[in-house]
N, C-alpha and C positions, 0 to 999 in steps of 0.2 A: 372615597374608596381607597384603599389600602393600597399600596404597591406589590403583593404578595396576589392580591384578587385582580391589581392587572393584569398581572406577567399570568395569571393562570388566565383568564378571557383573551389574553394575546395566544397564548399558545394552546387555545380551545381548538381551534378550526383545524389546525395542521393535525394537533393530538385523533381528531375526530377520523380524518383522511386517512392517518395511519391506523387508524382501527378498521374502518371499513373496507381499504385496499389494499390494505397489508397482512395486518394481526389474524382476525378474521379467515382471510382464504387460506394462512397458513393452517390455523387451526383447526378447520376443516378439511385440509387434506392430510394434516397428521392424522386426526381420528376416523378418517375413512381408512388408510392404511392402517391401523391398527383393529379395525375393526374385522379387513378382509383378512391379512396374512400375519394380524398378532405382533410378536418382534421375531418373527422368523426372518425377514431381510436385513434386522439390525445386526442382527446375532450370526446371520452368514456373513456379512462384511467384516468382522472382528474376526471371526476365525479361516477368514481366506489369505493368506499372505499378497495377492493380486493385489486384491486391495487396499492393507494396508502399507504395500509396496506406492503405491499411486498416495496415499495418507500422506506418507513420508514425502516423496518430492513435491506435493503442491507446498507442506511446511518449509521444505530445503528453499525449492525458490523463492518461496514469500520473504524467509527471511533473508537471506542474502539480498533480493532485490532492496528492501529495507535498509538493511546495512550500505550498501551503494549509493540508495538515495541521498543517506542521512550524508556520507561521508563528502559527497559532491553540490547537496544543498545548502551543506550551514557557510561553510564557507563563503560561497555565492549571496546568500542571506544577510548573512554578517558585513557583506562589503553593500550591501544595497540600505541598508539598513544607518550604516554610517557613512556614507559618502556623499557629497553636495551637488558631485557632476551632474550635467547632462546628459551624460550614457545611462544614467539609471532610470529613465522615461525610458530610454531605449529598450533596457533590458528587462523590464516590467513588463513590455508588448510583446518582446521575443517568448518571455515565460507565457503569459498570457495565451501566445497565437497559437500553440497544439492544443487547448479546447475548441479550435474552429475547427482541424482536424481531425475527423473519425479514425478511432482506435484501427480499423479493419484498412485506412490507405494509408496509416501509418506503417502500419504490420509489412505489409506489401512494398511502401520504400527499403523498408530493412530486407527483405527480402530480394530487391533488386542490387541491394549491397553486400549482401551476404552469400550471394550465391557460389555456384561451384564458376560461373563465369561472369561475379559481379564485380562491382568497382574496386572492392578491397582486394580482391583475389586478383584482380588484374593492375593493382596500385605494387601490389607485394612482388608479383613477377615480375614487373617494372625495373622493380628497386632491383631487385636479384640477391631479396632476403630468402625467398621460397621457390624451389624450381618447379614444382606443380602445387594446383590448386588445393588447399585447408579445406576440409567441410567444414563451415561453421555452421550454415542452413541448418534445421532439422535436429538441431542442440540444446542442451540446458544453457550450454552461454550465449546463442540467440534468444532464447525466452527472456533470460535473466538483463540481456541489454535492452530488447524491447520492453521489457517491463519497466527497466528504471526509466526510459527516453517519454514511457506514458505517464509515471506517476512521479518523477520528480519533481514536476510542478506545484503541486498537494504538496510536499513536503517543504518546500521553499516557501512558500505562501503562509505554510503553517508557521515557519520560524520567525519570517519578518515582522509580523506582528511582535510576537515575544521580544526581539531583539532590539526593534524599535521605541519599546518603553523602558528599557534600561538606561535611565540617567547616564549620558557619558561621564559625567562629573565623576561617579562612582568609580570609574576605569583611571581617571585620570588623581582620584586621590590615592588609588594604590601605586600606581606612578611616583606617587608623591613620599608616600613610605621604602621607597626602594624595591617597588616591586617590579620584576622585569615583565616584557610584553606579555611573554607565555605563562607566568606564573601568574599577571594578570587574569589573563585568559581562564586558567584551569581553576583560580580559585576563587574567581567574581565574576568575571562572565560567564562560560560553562554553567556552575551553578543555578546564575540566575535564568539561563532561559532551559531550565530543563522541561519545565512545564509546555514547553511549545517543542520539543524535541520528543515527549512520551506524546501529547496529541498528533503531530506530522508519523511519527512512527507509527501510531497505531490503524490510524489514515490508510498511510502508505502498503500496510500490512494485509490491511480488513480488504481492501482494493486488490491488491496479489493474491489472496486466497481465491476471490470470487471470481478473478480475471479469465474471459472463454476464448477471447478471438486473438490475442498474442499467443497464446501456447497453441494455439491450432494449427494457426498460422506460419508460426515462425518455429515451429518445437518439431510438424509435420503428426502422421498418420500413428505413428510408435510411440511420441509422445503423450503422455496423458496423466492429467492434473484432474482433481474432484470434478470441477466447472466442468470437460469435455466427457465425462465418465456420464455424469446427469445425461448430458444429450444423447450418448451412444445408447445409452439403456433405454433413452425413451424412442430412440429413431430406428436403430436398428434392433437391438431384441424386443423392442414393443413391454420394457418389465417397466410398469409404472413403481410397483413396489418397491424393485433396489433403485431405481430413480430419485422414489421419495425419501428414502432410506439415506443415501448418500449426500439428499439435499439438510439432513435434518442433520446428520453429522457433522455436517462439514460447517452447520449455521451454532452448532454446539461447541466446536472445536474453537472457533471464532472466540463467541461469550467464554469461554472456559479462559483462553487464552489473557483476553482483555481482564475479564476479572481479577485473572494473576495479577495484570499489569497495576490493574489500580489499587487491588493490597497494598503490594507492593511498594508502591510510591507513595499511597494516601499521605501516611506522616510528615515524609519530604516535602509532599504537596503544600500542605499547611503551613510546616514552617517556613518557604520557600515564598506563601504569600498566595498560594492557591487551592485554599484550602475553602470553608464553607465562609469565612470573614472576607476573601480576596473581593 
């Protein structure tokens, strides 16, 4: 048997699951909604500024959380990736240990530190940088810190792979040409692990868009991103329509996005060594 008719019977079962508890019920509540109300709820969401006001900040914080992740994981990546200590078991568990944690008593530690009389507010009047309490609760830069605190793990994860098959030798022969650390860096490393920086990004990104219980939580009752918009239409005005409506956009907006990405890079991908030969 071929390797090609493995890898397709290896990845029958799973293919099979996502058709029947995924594909499937989406498909069938697309075509029930366009059956009952047409595109009259796609077509209201486009020309309501509401909601392309809410469009625009689940894109704002997705990407910014992204940026944050990427800018605090490679680093952290990069040092686990080359280093021999002992601490790096450690810091593996540490990354590791907020999958044991639910997103929702996450949310809530940030919340007992973010409050109008939480530890940071009462760290800061301490110092006597602030003489009364910051709202940070109930902000985009509460969503945006609880989001990178859930998804930078994913993005770390994503990198250490990549950065762990990059031959040191390669680092240390540009050393060897007179190349200094950072010009190392930007024109041999950097390079080579882009392919695990567009996978962790797109990761990190696809994760913030879809994300419900950080922005709810930690953003409060005024804030609202796609993910709390779906539940409010279906909880409180009972519109399964603009529900479905905002589920399909926001799962379009997604694919649109990605697809950019992967134009985009395919060619670099290739030459880079991750390409359809990788």
């Amino acid at each position: 048997m071929s390797r090609k008719k493995q890898a397709i019977l290896m990845a029958l079962p799973a293919g099979l699951a996502l058709l029947v508890f995924f594909i499937a019920p989406m498909l069938y509540i697309f075509i029930k909604t366009l059956a009952q109300h047409g595109l009259k709820d796609f077509t209201a969401f486009f020309k309501d500024p509401f909601y392309l006001e809410i469009l625009w900040t689940t894109l704002r914080v997705s990407i910014i959380s992204t940026i944050v992740s990427l800018l605090l994981g490679y680093p952290t990546a990069y040092y686990m990736a080359r280093t021999s200590s002992k601490l790096k078991k450690v810091m593996i568990v540490i990354i590791l240990f907020p999958f044991l944690v639910s997103a929702v008593v996450r949310s809530y530690g940030w919340m007992v530190i973010l409050g109008g009389k939480g530890l940071l507010n009462q760290l800061l009047l301490a110092i006597g940088i602030i003489e009364k309490p910051i709202k940070f609760l109930n902000t985009e830069f509460a969503v945006v810190l609880g989001m990178v605190h859930l998804l930078i793990p994913y993005m770390i994860l994503s990198l250490i792979g990549v950065l762990q098959s990059i031959d040191p030798n390669v680092e240390y022969a540009a050393y060897s040409l007179g190349a200094s650390p950072m010009q190392t860096f930007r024109k041999v490393v950097l390079p080579l692990s882009t392919p695990g920086i567009i996978s962790g990004c797109v990761l990190v990104f696809t994760m913030s868009m879809t994300s419900y219980v950080t922005p709810k939580l930690l953003g409060g009752s005024k804030f609202r991103v796609m993910a709390t918009m779906v539940v409010q239409e279906l909880n409180v005005n009972f519109d399964w329509g603009a529900a479905s409506a905002i589920s399909y956009i926001l799962m379009a907006v997604i694919l649109l996005i990605q697809g950019l990405i992967v134009l985009a890079t395919s060619r670099y991908m290739k030459r880079m060594g991750g390409g359809k030969n990788a």
